[in-house]
N, C-alpha and C positions, 0 to 999 in steps of 0.2 A: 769364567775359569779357563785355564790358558790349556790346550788339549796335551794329550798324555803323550809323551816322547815315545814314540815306534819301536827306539832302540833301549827300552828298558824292560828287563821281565816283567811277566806275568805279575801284577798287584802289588809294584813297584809307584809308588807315591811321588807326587810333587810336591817337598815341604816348603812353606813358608815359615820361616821363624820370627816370632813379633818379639823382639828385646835379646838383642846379643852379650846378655849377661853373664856372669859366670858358668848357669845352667841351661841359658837355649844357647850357646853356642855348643856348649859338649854334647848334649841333647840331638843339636841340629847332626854336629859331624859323628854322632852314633849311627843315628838315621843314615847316614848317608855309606857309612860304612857297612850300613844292612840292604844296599844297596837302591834303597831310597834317591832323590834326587834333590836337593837344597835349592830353589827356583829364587831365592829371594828373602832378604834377611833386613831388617831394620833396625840403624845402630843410631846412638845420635852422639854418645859422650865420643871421645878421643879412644877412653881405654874401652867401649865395647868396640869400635870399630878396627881397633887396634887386634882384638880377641877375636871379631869375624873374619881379618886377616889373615890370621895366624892356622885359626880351627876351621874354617870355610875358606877356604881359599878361592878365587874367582868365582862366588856367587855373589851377585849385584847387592848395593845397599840401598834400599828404597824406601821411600815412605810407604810405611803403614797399612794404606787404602791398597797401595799398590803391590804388597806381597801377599796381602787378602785373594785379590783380584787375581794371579797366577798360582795359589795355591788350592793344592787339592787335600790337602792337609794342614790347617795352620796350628802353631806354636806357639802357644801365649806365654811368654815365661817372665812377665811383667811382676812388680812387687804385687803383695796381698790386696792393698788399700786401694790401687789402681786399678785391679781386674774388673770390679765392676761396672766403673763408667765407663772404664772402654769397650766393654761388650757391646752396655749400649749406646755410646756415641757413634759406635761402628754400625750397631744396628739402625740408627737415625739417617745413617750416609748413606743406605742404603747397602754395606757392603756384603755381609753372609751369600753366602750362596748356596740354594737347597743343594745335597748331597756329598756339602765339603764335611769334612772332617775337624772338628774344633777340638783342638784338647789345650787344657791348661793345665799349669806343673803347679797351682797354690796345694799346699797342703788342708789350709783351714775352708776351705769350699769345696763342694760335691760339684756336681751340675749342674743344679738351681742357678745358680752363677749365669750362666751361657742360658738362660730362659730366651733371654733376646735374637740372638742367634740361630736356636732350635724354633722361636717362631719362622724363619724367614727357611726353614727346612734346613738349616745345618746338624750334621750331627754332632750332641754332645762327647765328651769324654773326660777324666779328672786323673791324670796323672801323676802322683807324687815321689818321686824320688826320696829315700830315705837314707840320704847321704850327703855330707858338706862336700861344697865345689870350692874347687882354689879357680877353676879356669883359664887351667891349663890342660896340657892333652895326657895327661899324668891319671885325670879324670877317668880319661877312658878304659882303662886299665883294673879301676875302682867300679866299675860297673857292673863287671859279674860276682860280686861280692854281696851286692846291696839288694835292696827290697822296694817294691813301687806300690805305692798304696794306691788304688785304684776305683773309682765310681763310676759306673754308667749304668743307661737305662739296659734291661737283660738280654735284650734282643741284639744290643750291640759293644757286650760287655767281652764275648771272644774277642773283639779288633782290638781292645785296651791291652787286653790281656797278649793281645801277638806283638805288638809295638814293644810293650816290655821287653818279652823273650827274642824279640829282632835285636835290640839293643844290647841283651846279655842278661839281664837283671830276671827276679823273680817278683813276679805279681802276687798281691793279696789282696783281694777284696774289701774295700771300707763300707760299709752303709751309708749313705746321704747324711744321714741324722748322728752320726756319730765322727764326721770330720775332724768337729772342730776339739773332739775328745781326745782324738789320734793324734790330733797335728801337737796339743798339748804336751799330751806324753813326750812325743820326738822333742821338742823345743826344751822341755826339762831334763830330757837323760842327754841331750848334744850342749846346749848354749850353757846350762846354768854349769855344765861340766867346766866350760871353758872359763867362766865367773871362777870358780872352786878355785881351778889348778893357778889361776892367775891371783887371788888373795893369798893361796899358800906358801905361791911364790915369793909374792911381796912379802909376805911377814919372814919368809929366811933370808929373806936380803935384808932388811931391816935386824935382823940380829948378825946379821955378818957372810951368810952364805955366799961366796961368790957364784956359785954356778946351780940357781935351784931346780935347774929342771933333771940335772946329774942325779940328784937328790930323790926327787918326786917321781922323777920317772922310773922307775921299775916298780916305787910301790903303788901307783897308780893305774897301773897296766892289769899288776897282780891282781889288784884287789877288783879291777874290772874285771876283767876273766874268771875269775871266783866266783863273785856276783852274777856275773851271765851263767856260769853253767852248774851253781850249787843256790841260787837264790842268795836269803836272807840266814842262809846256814850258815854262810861265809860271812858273817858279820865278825872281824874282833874290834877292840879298842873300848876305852874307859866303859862307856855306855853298856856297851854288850857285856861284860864282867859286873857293872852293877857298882863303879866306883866313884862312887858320888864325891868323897874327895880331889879325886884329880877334875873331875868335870868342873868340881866348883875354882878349883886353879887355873884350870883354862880361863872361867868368865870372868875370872878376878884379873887374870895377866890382859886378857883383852878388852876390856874394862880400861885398863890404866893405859891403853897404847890407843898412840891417835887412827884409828880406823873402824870408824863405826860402822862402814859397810860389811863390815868380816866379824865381826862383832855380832851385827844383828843374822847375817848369812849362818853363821857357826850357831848361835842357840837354837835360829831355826829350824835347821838340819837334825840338831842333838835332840831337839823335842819329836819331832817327827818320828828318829830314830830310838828314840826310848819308847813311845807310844806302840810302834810297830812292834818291837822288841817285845814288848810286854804280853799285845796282843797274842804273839807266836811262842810265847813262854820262855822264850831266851832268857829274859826278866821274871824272878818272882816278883809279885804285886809288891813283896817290900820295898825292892830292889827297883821298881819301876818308880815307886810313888818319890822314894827317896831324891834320884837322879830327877822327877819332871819338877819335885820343891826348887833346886835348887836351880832349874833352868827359868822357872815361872817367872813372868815381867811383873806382875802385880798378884796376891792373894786369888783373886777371883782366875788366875790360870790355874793357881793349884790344884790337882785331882780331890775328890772326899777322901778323907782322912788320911792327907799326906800330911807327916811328921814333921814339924817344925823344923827347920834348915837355916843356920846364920846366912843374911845375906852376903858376898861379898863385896 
């Protein structure tokens, strides 16, 4: 490990960032902005190297072994699928080094992950960012806003915890065994949002809308805001009033339009949201069973003794 620079404060870090992504690059130039030092950064496509440019400016691009090798803090901020062989391909090269600091930004892995590593005396840590990167410095601005979901063993669960609040963000605690539960959640209220707003879009452009995001966007915002700070009290729309005739208009009008993805997305959602609905009494049981008839793909979805409903 490469020795600690004289001219940096007191428990000032030498980072290595492994993957100049959209998120260790911003990641990296947090860090460095908390006063941190960025010893070494490894890019390989065009556009990370392009983005270590931009957001690291004059820190080296190196391979891999080699920003291991000068860091006292490495950055793994590799896709999901990848983390684990490279832990231990790295661990096979012999590169860990007892008392570095390993931290990875996957959301769906704890620190099991990095077992490889923490044999060779590295210390673990699991970092999650709960927030989308564009990977630009736009980023950084978005970081005192957001939330880090965070794993380590107890004894060095403060250091997780300070890297966050160096960066700006706030820390919460994940359990090991509950990762892949959390990461869940985030990837269904952020991605499938993005699924949503982009089917609704298409289908007003498909009836003539020229500008659908003019459209969606204020009642998209609203009804998130709602949502965040009233729950499922801020539910309106067919389902929540109990009007199983517009619902069954909806499955009929998307039914006959070429888009089976928004189709099967839309009954989805509707059943979900009638099931919930009902549980929380929004819905009377009449009113529940009626709207989940009409949503059911075959008989055997039907609740007991939902009412007979014309298909459409």
């Amino acid at each position: 490990m490469a020795p600690a620079d004289a001219s940096r404060r007191p428990g000032r870090l030498g980072v290595g960032v492994v993957g100049a992504g959209r998120v260790g690059a911003v990641l990296g130039a947090a860090l460095r902005s908390a006063g941190h030092a960025v010893v070494a950064v490894s890019a390989v496509s065009d556009a990370s190297r392009e983005r270590a440019e931009n957001l690291l400016p004059g820190v080296p691009v190196l391979e891999i072994p080699d920003v291991i090798e000068r860091a006292e803090l490495v950055l793994l901020t590799v896709p999901d699928d990848a983390l684990p062989a490279l832990v231990e391909g790295l661990a096979q090269l012999g590169a860990w080094q007892a008392g570095q600091l390993v931290v990875h930004t996957s959301g769906r892995y704890g620190t099991s992950v990095l077992g490889p590593a923490r044999a060779a005396g590295a210390i673990p840590l699991a970092i999650h960012p709960a927030m989308t990167f564009t990977g630009l410095s736009l980023d950084l601005g978005r970081l005192p806003d957001s939330m880090f979901g965070i794993t380590a063993p107890a004894a060095v669960l403060p250091i997780a915890q300070a890297l966050v609040v160096e960066m700006g963000a706030e820390p919460v605690v994940i359990e090991e065994e509950s990762r892949v539960l959390y990461h869940a959640a985030l990837a269904h209220a952020s991605n499938h949002l993005v699924t949503i707003a982009a089917q609704s879009a298409q289908l007003l452009a498909d009836v003539g809308v020229q500008h659908p995001d003019r459209l969606l966007g204020p009642l998209m915002k609203a009804s998130l805001e709602n949502a965040l700070s009233s729950g499922e009290g801020a539910l309106t729309g067919p389902v929540a009033r109990g009007d199983a005739g517009t619902v069954r208009a909806h499955r009929a009008a998307l039914e006959s339009h070429d888009a089976p993805d928004t189709r099967q997305a839309y009954l989805g959602m509707a059943r979900a949201t009638a099931r919930r609905a009902l549980e929380r009494g929004i819905l009377s049981p009449a009113q529940g069973q009626a709207i989940l008839a009409v949503l059911a793909d075959t008989p055997a979805d039907e609740p007991p003794g939902a009412p007979d409903a014309p298909r459409p």
